[in-house]
C-alpha positions as CSV (number, residue, x, y, z in Angstrom):
1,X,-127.5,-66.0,90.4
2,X,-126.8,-67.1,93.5
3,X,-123.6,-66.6,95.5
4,X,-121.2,-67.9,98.3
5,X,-122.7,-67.7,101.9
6,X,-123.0,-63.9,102.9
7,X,-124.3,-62.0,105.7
8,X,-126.6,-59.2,104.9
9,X,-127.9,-56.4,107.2
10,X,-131.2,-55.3,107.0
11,X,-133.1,-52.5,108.4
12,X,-137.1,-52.5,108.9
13,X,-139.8,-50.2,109.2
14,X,-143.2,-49.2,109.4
15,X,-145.7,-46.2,110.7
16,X,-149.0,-47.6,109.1
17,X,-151.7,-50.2,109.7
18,X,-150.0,-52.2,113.3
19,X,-146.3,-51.9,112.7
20,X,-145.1,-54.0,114.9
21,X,-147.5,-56.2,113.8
22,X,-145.9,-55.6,110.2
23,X,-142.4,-56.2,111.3
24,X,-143.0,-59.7,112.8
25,X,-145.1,-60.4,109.8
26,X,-141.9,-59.7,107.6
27,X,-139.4,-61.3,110.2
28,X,-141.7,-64.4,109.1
29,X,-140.6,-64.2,105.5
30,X,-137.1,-63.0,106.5
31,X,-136.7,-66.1,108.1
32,X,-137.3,-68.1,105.2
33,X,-135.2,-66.3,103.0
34,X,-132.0,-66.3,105.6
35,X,-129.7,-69.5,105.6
36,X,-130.4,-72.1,108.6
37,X,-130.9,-70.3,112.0
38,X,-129.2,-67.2,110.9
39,X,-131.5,-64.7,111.2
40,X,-130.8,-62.4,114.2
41,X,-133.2,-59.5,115.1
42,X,-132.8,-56.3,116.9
43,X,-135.4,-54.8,119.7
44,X,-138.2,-53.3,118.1
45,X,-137.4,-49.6,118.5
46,X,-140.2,-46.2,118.7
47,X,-138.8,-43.2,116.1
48,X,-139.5,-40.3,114.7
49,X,-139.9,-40.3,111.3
50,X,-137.7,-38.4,109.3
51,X,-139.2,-34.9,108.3
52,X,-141.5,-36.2,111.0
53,X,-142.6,-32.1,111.3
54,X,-143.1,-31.7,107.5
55,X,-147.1,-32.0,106.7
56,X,-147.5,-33.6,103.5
57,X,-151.0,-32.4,102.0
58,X,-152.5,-36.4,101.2
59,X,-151.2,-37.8,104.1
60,X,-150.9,-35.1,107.2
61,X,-148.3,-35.6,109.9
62,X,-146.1,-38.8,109.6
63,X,-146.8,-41.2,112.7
64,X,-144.2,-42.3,114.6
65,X,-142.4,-45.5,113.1
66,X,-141.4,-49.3,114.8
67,X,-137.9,-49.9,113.5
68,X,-135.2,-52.7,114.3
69,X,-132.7,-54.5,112.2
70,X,-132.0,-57.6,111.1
71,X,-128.5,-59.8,110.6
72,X,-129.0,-63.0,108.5
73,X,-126.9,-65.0,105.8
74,X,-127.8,-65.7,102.2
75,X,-126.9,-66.8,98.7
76,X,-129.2,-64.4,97.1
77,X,-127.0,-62.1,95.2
78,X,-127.5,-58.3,96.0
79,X,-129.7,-57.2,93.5
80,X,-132.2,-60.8,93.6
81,X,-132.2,-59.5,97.6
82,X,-133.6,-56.4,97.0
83,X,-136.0,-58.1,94.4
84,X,-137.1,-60.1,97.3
85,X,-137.1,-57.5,100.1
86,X,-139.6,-55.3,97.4
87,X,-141.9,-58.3,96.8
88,X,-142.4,-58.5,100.9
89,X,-143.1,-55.2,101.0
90,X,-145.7,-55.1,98.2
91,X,-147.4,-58.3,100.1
92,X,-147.6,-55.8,103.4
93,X,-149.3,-53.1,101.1
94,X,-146.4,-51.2,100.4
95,X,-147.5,-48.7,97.6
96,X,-144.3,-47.4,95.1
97,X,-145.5,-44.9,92.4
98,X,-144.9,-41.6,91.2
99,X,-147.8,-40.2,93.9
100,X,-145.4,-41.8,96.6
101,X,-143.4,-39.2,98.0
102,X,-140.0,-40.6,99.5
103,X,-140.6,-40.6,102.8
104,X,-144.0,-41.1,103.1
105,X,-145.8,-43.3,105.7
106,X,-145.8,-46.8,105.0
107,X,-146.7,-50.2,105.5
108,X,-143.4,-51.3,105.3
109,X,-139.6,-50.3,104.7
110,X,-137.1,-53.2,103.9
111,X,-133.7,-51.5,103.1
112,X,-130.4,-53.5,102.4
113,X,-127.9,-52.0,104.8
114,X,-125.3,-53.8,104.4
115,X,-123.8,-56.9,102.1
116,X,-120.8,-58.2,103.8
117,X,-118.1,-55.8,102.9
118,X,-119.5,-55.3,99.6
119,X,-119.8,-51.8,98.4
120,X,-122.1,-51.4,96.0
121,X,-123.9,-48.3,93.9
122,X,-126.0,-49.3,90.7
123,X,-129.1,-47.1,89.9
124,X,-131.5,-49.3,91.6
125,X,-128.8,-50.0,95.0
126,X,-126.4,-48.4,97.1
127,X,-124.4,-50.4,99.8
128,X,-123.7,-49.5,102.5
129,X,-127.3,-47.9,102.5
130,X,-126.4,-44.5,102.0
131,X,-127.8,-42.8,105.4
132,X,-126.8,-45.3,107.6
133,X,-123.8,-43.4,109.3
134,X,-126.8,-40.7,110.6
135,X,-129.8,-42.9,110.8
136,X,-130.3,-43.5,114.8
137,X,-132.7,-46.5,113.7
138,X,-130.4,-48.0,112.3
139,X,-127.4,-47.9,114.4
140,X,-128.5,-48.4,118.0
141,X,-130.1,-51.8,116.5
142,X,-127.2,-52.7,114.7
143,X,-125.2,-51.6,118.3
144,X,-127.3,-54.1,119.8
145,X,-126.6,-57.3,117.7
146,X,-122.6,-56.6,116.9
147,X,-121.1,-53.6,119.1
148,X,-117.9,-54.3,117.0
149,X,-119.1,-54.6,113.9
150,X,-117.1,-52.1,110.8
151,X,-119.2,-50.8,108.3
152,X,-117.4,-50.6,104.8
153,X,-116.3,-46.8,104.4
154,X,-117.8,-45.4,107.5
155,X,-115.3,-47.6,110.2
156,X,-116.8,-48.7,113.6
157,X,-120.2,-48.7,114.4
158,X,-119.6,-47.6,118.2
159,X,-118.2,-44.7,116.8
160,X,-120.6,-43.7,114.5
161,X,-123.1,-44.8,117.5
162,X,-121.1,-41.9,120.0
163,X,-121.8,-39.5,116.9
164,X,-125.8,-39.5,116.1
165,X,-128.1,-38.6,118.8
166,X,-131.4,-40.5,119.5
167,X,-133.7,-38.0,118.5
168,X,-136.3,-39.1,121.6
169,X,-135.9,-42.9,120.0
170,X,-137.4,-45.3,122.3
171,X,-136.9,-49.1,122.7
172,X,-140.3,-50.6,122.8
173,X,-141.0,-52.7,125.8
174,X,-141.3,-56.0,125.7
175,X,-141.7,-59.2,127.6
176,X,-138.4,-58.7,130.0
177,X,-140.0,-55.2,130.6
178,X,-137.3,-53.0,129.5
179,X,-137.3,-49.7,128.1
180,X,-135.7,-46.7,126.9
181,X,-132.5,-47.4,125.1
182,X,-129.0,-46.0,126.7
183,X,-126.5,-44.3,124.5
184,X,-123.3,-46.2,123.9
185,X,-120.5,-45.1,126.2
């Protein structure tokens, strides 16, 4: 079913087999799912992953993952999104089964953060993505694209950007040569 124009945040990762190489590869198909020209992507960002510490017996210590986030408008309704987003990260290698432990390394993470105001909580969805208010990868990319951007029950994302510490988060350098990321002030 496909709906009115909508723009749709989207956060990436990956901590296996190239990541950034992942993430461009999945900016690729991004791009053809997002309306026109309206794909907008963060910096590529270094982060811990989360129970980065915790050593999982198949997998050891996670590695460090390449996150950013991307803005971009759709018709796909919420759910046919999220079909989508799951069929790019299957393509990329992405393995979900019962041996999968939540937050183990992968290939690659596509996770709806946000569908225009819409809030959202099905069994299969929750929107706004339910740790986005303490996720640092997810809010100093987001800070990047739209400073002033409100996120539907949380408020203002400079805010909630003041409240979560970057955990040694790291903007990757790229062709300008820039580097680590400054807290918002």
């Amino acid at each position: 079913m496909a709906v009115q124009s909508v723009e749709v945040w989207i956060g990436l990762g990956s901590n296996l087999d190239s990541p950034e190489r992942q993430l461009e590869l999945a900016l690729a198909v991004l791009q053809q799912l997002a309306l026109g020209d309206s794909l907008r992507c963060s910096s590529f960002y270094l982060s811990k992953a989360l129970l980065a510490d915790t050593v999982n017996e198949r997998n050891g210590l996670q590695p460090d993952f390449v996150n950013a986030v991307v803005s971009m408008r759709t018709t796909l309704a919420p759910h046919d999104l999220l079909q989508q987003l799951q069929a790019i990260e299957t393509l990329q290698g992405r393995v979900r089964d019962e041996t999968t432990l939540r937050w183990s390394p992968r290939t690659l993470d596509l996770d709806i953060l946000l569908y225009g105001e819409e809030q959202i909580d099905t069994p299969t969805l929750t929107v706004p993505h339910r740790g986005i208010r303490s996720r640092e990868f997810v809010l100093y990319p987001m800070y990047e694209l739209a400073p002033t951007l409100i996120i539907p029950q949380f408020g203002g994302l400079a805010r909630l950007v003041k409240c979560c510490p970057m955990r040694g988060m790291k903007l990757l350098k790229d062709d300008r040569g820039e580097g680590d990321v400054e807290s918002a002030s």
